[in-house]
VMD Tcl script that draws the C-alpha trace (Angstrom):
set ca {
  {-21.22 -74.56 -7.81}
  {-20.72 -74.61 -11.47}
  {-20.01 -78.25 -13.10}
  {-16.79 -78.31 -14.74}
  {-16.88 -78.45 -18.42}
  {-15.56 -81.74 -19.80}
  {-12.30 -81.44 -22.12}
  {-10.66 -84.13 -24.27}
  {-8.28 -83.89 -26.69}
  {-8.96 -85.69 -30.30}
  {-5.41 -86.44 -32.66}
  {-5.94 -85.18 -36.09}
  {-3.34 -85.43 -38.67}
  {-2.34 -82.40 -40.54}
  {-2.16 -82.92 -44.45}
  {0.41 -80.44 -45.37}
  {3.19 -81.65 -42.48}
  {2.28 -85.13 -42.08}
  {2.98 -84.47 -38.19}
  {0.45 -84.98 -35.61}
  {-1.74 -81.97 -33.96}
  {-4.33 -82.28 -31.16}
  {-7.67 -80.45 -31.24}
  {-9.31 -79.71 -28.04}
  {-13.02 -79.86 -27.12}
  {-15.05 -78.88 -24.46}
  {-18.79 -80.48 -23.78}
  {-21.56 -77.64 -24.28}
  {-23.76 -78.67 -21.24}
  {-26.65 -80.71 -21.55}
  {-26.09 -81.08 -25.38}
  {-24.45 -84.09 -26.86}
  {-22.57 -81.19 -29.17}
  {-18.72 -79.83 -28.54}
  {-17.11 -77.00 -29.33}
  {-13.34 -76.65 -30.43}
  {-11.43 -74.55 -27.91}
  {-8.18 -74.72 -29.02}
  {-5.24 -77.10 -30.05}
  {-1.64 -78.13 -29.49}
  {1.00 -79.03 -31.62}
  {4.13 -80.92 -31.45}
  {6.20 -79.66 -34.18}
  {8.19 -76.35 -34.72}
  {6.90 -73.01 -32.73}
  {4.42 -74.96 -31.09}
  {2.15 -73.86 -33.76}
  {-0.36 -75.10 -36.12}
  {1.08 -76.13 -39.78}
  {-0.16 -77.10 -43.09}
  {-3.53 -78.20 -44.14}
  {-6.21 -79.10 -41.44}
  {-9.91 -80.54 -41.83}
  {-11.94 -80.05 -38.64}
  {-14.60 -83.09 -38.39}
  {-18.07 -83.01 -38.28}
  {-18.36 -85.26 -35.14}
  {-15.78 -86.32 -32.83}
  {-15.19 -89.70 -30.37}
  {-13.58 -89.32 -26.58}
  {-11.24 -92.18 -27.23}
  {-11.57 -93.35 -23.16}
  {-15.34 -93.32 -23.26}
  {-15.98 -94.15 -26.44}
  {-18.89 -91.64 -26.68}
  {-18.98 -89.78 -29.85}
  {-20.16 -85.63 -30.33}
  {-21.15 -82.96 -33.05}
  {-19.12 -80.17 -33.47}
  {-21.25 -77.29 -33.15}
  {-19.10 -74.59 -32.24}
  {-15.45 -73.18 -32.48}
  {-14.38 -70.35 -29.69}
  {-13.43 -67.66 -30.17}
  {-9.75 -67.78 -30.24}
  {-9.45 -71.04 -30.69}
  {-6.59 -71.26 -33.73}
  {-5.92 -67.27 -32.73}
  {-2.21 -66.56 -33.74}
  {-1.95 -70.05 -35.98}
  {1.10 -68.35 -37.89}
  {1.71 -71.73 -40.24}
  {-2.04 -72.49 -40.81}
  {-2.55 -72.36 -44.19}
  {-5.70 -74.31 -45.00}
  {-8.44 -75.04 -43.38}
  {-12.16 -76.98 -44.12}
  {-14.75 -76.30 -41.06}
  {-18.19 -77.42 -41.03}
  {-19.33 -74.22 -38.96}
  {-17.93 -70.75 -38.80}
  {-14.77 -70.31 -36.10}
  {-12.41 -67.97 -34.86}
  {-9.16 -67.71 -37.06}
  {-7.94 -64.07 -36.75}
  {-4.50 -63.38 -37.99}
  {-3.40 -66.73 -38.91}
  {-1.30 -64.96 -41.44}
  {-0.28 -68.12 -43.24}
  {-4.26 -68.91 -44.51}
  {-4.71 -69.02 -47.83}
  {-7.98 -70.79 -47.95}
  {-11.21 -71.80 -46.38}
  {-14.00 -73.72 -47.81}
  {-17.73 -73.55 -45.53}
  {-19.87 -75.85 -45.03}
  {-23.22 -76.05 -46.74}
  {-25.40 -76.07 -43.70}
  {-23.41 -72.93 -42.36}
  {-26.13 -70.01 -41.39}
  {-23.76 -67.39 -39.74}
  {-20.27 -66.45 -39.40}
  {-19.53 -64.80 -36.54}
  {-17.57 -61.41 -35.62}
  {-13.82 -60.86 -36.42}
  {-14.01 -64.67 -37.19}
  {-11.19 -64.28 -39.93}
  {-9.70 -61.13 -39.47}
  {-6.38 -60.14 -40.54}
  {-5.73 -63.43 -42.21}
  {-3.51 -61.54 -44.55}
  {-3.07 -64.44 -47.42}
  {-6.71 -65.48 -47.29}
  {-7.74 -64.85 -51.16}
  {-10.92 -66.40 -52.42}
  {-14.49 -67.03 -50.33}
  {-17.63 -68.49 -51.48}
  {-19.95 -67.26 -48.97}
  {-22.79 -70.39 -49.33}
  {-26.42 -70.08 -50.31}
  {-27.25 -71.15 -46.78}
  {-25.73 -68.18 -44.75}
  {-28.03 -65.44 -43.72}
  {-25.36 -63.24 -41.68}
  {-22.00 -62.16 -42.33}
  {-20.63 -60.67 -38.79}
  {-19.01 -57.10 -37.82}
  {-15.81 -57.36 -39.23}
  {-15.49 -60.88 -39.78}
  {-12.50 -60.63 -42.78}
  {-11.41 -56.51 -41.95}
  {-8.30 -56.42 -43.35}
  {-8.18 -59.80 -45.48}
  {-5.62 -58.01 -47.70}
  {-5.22 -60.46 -50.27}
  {-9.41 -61.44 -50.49}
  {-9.64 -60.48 -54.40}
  {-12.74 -62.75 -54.97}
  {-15.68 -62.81 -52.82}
  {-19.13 -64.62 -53.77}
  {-22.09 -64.50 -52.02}
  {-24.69 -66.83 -51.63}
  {-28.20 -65.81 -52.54}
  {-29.70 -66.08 -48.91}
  {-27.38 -63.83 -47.39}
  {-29.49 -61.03 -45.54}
  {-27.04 -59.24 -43.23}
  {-23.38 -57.61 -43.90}
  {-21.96 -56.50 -40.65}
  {-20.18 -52.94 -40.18}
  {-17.07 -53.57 -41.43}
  {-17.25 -57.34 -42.73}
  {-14.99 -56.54 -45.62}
  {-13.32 -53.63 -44.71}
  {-9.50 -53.35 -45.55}
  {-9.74 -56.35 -48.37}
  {-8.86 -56.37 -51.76}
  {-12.11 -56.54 -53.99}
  {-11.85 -55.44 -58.00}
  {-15.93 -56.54 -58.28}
  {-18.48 -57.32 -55.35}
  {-21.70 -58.16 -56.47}
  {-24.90 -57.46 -53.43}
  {-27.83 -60.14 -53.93}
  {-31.06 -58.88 -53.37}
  {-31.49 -60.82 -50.62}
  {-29.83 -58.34 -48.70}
  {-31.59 -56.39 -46.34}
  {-28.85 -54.95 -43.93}
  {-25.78 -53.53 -45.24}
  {-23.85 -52.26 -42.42}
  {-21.18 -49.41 -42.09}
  {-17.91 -49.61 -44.04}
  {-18.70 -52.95 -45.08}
  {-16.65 -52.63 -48.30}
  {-14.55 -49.37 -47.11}
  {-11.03 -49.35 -48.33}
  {-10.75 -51.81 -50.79}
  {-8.32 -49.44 -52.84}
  {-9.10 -51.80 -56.09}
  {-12.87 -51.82 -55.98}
  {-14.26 -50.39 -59.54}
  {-17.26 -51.98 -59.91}
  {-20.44 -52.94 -57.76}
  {-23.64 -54.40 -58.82}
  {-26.51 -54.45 -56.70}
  {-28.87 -57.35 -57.68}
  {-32.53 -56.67 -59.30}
  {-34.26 -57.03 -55.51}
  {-37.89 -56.22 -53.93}
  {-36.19 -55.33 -51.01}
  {-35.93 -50.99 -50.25}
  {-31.68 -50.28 -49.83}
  {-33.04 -47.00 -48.34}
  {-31.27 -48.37 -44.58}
  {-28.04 -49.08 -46.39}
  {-25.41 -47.46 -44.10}
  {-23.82 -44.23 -46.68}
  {-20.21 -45.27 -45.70}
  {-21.01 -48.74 -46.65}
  {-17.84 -48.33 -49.46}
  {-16.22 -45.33 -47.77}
  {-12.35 -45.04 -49.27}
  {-13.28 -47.51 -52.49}
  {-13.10 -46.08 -55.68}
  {-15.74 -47.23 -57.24}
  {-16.26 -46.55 -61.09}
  {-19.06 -48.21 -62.33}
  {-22.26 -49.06 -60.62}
  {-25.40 -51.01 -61.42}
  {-28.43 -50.46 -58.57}
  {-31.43 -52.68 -58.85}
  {-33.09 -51.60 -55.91}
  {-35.58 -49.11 -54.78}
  {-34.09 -46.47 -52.01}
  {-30.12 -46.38 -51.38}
  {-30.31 -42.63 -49.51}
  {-27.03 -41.28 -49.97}
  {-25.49 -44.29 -50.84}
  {-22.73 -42.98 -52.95}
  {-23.04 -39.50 -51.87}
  {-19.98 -37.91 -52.77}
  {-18.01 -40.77 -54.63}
  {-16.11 -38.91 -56.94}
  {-14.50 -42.18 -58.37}
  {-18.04 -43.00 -59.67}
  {-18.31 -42.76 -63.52}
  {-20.97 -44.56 -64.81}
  {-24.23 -45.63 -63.20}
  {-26.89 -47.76 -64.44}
  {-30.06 -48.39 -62.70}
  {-32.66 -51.10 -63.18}
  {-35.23 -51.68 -64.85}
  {-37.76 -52.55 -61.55}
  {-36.28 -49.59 -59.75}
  {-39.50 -46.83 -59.52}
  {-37.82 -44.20 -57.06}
  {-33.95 -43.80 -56.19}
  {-33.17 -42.51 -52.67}
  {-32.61 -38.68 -52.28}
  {-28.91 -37.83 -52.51}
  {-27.82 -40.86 -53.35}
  {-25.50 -39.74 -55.98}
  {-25.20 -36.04 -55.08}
  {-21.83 -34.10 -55.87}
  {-20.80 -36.81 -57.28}
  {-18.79 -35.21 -59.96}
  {-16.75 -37.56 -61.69}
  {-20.17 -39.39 -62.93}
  {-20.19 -38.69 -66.73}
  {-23.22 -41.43 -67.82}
  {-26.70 -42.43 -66.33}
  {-29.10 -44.99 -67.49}
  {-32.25 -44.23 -66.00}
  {-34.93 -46.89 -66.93}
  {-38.79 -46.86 -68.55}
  {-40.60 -47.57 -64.92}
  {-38.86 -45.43 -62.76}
  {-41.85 -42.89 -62.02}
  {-39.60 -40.25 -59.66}
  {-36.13 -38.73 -59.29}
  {-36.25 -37.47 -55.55}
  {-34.65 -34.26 -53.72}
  {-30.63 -33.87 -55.17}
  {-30.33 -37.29 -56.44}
  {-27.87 -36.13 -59.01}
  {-27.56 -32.57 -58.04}
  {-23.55 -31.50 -57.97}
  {-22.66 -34.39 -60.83}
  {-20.26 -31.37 -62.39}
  {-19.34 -33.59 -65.25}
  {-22.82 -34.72 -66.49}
  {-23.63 -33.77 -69.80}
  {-26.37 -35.29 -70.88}
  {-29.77 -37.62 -69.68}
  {-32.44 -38.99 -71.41}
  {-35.84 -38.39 -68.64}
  {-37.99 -42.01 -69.92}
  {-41.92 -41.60 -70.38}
  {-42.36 -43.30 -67.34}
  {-41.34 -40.64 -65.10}
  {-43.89 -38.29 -63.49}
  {-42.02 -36.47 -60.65}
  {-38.46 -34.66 -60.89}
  {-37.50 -32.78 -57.38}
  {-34.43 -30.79 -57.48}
  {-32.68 -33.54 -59.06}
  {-30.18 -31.76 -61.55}
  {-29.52 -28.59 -59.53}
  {-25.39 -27.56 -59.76}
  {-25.02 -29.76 -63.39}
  {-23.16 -27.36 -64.49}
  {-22.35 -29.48 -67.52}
  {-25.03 -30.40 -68.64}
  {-25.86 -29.60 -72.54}
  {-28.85 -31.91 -73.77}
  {-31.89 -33.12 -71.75}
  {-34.17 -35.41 -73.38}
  {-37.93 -35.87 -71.95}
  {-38.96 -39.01 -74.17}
  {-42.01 -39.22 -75.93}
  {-45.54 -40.44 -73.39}
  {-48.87 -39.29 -72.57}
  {-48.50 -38.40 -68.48}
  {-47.79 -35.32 -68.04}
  {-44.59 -34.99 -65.89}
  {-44.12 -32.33 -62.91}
  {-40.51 -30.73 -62.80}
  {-39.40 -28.47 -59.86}
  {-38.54 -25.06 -60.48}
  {-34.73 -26.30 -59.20}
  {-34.81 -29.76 -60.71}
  {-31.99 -27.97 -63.72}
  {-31.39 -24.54 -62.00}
  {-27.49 -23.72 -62.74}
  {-27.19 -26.46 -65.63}
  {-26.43 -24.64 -69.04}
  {-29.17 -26.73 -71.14}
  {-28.10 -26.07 -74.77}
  {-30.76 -28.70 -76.32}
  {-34.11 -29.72 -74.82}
  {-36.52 -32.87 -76.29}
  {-40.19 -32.59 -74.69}
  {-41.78 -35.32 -75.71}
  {-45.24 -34.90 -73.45}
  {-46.54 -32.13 -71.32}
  {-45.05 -30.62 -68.54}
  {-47.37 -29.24 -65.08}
  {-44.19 -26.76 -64.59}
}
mol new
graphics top color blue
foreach p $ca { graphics top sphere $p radius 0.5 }
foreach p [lrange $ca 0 end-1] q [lrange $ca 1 end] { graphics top cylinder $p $q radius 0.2 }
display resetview
């Protein structure tokens, strides 16, 4: 027979009403932790209100005996309409409390669970801290007011869907990163601009739909891989890459036709299978010394004009495809070419 789990109620005062609300807690067998499982509230709607601050420890008031909070449930503040603040010291379930406007994490915080603040339509700035290492599946889909979103530098997995549905302008990716899951970033209609931090790390497993529906304009990629990242992404314009990239995925930017500038950097020693091929409104790139291999990287350019090879002793091998249908009008070689 299963031993009943021990549940107390601790009184916490609510800053924005100044009325009383009750959190409850269950024991988590043989642990001296707790975990929040849900609440009650006195006031209007029987809901949550105001401004709420979720202690570190708590004390059963007939015992005496005192517990870490470890844990929130999942669906313990679900449906907290009036909630509209809220400090945790570990990652909980808040999904659609449409009334929460803010959230601040604690520093020791190393994961934040699934759906954890979905739908909390008013939520609008996140500093994700240095100590997290996973962002769950969907854990703030459809945040539709999250503008501002900051990372911390340890962070090493974005679930499918984490940010889906928000409202980014900028999102920058630190190279700690490692996992970047399926439409993490999709449909964030206000998304121009994406860095990806200078990183070690290969974005070759980066899921392609990763910003599915986001019209990204601008794009700086420090990394090494990113297969068909932004295959496609016709909202891309401008893409720099950096300067510890040596190899770009294949396809990462293929047909993408609205891309009309490309930095590629002195170190990067190939340009893979179609990396660029389809970008209909490239008219010009500059090939650095560095670079020894171009696949079919430029085939379907069709406006491209002026190709620059820049000066450098290694000779440099060019497919037979790596320009077929761009109408070259001006050609620098600066070094010899095997084809």
């Amino acid at each position: 027979m299963k031993k009943k789990l021990l549940l107390f109620i601790i009184s916490l005062f609510l800053y924005y009403s100044n009325a009383m609300s009750e959190i409850i807690y269950e024991i988590i067998p043989g642990t001296t932790n707790i975990r929040v499982t849900g609440y009650t509230w006195t006031g209007i709607g029987g809901d949550v209100q105001g401004y709420a601050t979720i202690p570190p420890t708590a004390c059963d008031a007939k015992t005496g005996a005192c517990y870490t909070v470890t844990e929130i449930g999942n669906g313990a503040f679900y449906f907290a309409l009036f909630m509209k603040g809220i400090s945790i010291p570990n990652p909980g379930a808040f999904s659609r409390c449409s009334k929460l406007s803010k959230v601040t994490f604690g520093s020791g915080l190393r994961f934040i669970d699934h759906n954890v603040f979905s739908g909390d339509s008013l939520l609008s700035e996140i500093a994700i801290p240095n100590s997290v290492k996973t962002i769950g599946s969907s854990a703030f889909v459809n945040c539709a007011s999250l503008s501002k979103v900051s990372l911390g530098n340890s962070v090493e997995t974005i679930g499918s869907g984490a940010f889906e549905g928000c409202n980014l302008a900028e999102i920058i990716i630190p190279a700690s990163v490692t996992t970047l899951g399926g439409r993490s970033f999709s449909k964030n209609t206000g998304l121009k601009k994406v860095i990806f931090e200078d990183g070690t790390d290969d974005a070759s497993s980066f899921s392609s739909d990763a910003f599915e529906d986001s019209p990204v304009e601008t794009l700086y990629l420090g990394r090494n891989g990113s297969n068909n990242l932004f295959n496609r992404k016709n909202s891309l314009k401008e893409v720099a890459i950096g300067n510890t990239v040596t190899t770009v995925g294949h396809s990462a930017f293929e047909n993408c036709t609205g891309i009309t500038s490309i930095v590629i950097p002195d170190g990067m020693t190939t340009i893979g299978y179609t990396v660029f091929s389809g970008c209909t409104s490239l008219e010009s790139v500059g090939i650095p010394q560095s670079v020894t291999t171009i696949a079919d990287a430029f085939l379907n350019c069709t406006a491209m004009k002026t190709v620059t090879f820049e000066d450098g002793k290694s000779p440099v091998t060019i497919a037979a495809s790596a320009f077929q249908n761009a109408p070259i009008e001006t050609l620098y070689l600066g070094r010899n070419s095997d084809k």
